[in-house]
N, C-alpha and C positions, 0 to 999 in steps of 0.2 A: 696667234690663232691656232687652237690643236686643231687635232684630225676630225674631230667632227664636226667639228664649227667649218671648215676646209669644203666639208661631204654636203653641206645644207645650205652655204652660201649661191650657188647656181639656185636652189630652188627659193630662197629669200629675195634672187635678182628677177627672178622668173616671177613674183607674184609679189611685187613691190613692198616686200621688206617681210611680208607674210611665207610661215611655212605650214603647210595644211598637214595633216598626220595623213589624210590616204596619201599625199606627194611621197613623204616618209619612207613610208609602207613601198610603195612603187620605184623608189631610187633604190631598195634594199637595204635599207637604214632601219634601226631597231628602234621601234618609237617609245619603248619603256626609257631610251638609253637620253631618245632626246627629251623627254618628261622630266627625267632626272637632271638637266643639262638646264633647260632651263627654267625649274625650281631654284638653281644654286646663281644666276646669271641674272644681275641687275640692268642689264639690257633688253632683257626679253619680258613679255608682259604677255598673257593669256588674255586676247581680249573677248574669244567667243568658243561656242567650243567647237574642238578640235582644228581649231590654228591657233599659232602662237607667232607674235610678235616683234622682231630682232631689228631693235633699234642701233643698227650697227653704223658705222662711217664709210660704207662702200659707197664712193662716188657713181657705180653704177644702178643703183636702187632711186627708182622713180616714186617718192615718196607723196607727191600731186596722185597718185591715183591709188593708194594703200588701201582707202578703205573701199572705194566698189571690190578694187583685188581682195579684200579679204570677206567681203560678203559672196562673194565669186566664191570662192578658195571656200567657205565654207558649207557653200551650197553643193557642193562636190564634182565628182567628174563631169564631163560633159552639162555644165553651165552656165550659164552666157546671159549678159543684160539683153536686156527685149524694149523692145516695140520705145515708146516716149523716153524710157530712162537709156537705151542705146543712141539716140537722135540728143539727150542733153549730153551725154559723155562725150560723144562726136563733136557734137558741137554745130548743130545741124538747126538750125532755125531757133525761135523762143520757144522750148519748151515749156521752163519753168519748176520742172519738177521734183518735188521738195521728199519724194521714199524712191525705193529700188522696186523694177518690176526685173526679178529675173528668174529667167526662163531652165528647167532642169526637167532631164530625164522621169523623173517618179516624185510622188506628193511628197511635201514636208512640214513638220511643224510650224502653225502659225508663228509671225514671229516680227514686233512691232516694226513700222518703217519699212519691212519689204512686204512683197506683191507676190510669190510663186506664181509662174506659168506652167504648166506640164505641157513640154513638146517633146514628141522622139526625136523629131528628124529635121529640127530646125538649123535653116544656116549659117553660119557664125563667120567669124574671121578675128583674129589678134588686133586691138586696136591697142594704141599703147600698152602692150604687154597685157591687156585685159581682155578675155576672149567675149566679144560684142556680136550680137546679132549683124547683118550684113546689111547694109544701108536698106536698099532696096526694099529688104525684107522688115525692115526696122519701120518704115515708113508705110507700108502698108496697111502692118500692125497697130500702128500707132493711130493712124486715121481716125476710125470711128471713134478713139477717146479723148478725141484733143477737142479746144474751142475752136469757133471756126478762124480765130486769126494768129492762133499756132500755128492753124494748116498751113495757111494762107505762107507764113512766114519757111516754113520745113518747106513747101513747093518750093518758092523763089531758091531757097538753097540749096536745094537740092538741084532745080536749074541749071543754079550756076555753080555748082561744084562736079555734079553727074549729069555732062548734056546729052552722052548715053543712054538716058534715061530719057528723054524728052516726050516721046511717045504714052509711056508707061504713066509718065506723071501727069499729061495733061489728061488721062483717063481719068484718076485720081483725083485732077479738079473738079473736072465734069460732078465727079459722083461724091463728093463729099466740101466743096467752095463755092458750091452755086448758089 
């Protein structure tokens, strides 16, 4: 492994096998250097733009969640799945849902299969390495667009996964399972 490959693996581990070029940019890595790197590297694949790829043998690289990380990772900083597609990643009741709804700082090009949301100051939190809306907030959001035996299903589990919430969410029955 050279030195650069050495410099990009934390952030290949950090976004399941994905390296995003603002990451790049932000580790102080010269992104012309890793363009040139891997053009020449039958490992790495450009699969959208500005992330690239690195199909490498690190046993630490969570490869079950590569591609929300790299629709993440491409939506750029401060981006996070939202509302139905945060509860299917989770793993949070039957969602069902077949595109990405995720959530960024400022508009972006349409772009098939995902959903943009524009939030400034939404909550988030690391869920398998993928920066996810925060349950709570994931399930609020999600409400008015689910069927009613989604809901029905994301209450019950959320019940019994957050009984913290028990207050919160029989609100949430009331006003959207009735």
């Amino acid at each position: 492994m050279n030195t650069l490959e050495q410099k990009l693996l934390p952030i290949a581990r950090k976004w399941a096998g994905n390296i995003p070029v603002w990451e790049v940019r932000r580790a102080g890595i010269d992104p012309s250097a890793v363009r040139h790197w891997a053009r020449t590297n039958p490992d790495v694949r450009s699969l959208g733009r500005g992330v690239y790829t690195w199909f490498c043998d690190d046993p630490q690289i969570d490869w079950e969640n590569n591609e929300a990380a790299r629709l993440v990772s491409q939506a750029g900083d401060g981006a996070y799945l939202w509302g139905p597609t945060a509860l299917e990643f989770m793993e949070i009741g039957d969602v069902g849902q077949s595109y990405y709804d995720i959530a960024v700082p400022t508009r972006r090009r349409p772009r098939a299969g995902v959903t943009w949301i524009v939030e400034h100051d939404g909550a988030w939190t690391l869920y398998n390495g993928v920066p996810t809306q925060r349950p709570m907030a994931a399930v609020r959001a999600a409400m008015p667009l689910m069927e009613y035996d989604k809901r029905l299903s994301v209450l019950d589990d959320m019940r019994y996964r957050f009984p913290e919430y028990a207050e919160e969410l029989d609100a949430l029955e009331h006003e959207y399972a009735q």
